[in-house]
VMD Tcl script that draws the C-alpha trace (Angstrom):
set ca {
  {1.90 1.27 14.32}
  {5.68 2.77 14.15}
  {6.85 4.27 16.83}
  {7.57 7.49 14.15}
  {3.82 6.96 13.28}
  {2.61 7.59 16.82}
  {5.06 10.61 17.67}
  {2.96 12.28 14.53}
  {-0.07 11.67 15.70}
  {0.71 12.89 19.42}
  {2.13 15.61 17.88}
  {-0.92 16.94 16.12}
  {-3.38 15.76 18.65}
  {-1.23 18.22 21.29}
  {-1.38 20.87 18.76}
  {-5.25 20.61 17.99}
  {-5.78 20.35 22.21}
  {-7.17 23.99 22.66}
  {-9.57 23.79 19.55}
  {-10.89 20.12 21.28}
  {-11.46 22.05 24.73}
  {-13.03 25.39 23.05}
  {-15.31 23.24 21.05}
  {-16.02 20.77 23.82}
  {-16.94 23.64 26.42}
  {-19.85 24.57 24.29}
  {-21.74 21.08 25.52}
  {-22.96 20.63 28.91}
  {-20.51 19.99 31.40}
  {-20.92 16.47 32.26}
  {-20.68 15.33 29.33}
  {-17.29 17.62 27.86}
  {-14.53 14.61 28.85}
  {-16.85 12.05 26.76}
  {-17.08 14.41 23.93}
  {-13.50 15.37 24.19}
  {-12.27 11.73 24.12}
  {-14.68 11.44 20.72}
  {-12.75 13.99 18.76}
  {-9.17 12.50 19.68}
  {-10.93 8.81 18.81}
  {-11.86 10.35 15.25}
  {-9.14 12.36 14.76}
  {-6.64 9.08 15.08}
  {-8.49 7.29 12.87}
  {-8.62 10.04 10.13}
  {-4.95 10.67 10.49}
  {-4.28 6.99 10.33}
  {-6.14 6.78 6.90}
  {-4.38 10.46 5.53}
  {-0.59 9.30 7.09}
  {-0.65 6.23 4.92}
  {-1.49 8.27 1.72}
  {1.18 9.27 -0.47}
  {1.05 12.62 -2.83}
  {0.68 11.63 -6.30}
  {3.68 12.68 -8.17}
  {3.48 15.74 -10.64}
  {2.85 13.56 -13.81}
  {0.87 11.83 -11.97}
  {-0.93 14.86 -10.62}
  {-1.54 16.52 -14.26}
  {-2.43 13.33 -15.90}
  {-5.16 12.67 -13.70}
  {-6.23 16.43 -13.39}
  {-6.02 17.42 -17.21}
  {-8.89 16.58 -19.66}
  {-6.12 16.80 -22.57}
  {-3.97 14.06 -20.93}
}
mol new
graphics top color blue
foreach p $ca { graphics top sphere $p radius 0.5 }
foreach p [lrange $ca 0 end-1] q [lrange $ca 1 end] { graphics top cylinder $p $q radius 0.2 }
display resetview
């Protein structure tokens, strides 16, 4: 993984921190930090899959998308 790669991820994993908390608080206590370290696990490995993506182009976008094509 590039080092570009891994600033993105950090970067969205800081900004989705408070909605991993909120949602973690509403499990019991002892088991919050497990759950917590769950979401990052699963949100790294569907950002992994959706950074490697690349938009289709807009040809390729109405091609695909219009019955007429």
């Amino acid at each position: 993984m590039d080092e570009e790669r891994k600033k993105e991820i950090e970067f969205i994993l800081n900004w989705l921190d408070n909605e991993i908390k909120k949602h973690s608080k509403q499990t019991v206590w002892y088991e919050r930090e497990d759950l917590s370290q769950d979401m990052r696990i699963k949100i790294i490995e569907k950002l992994n899959v959706l950074l490697e993506e690349e938009a289709p182009g807009f040809l390729e976008y109405v091609k695909k998308n219009n019955p007429w094509c």
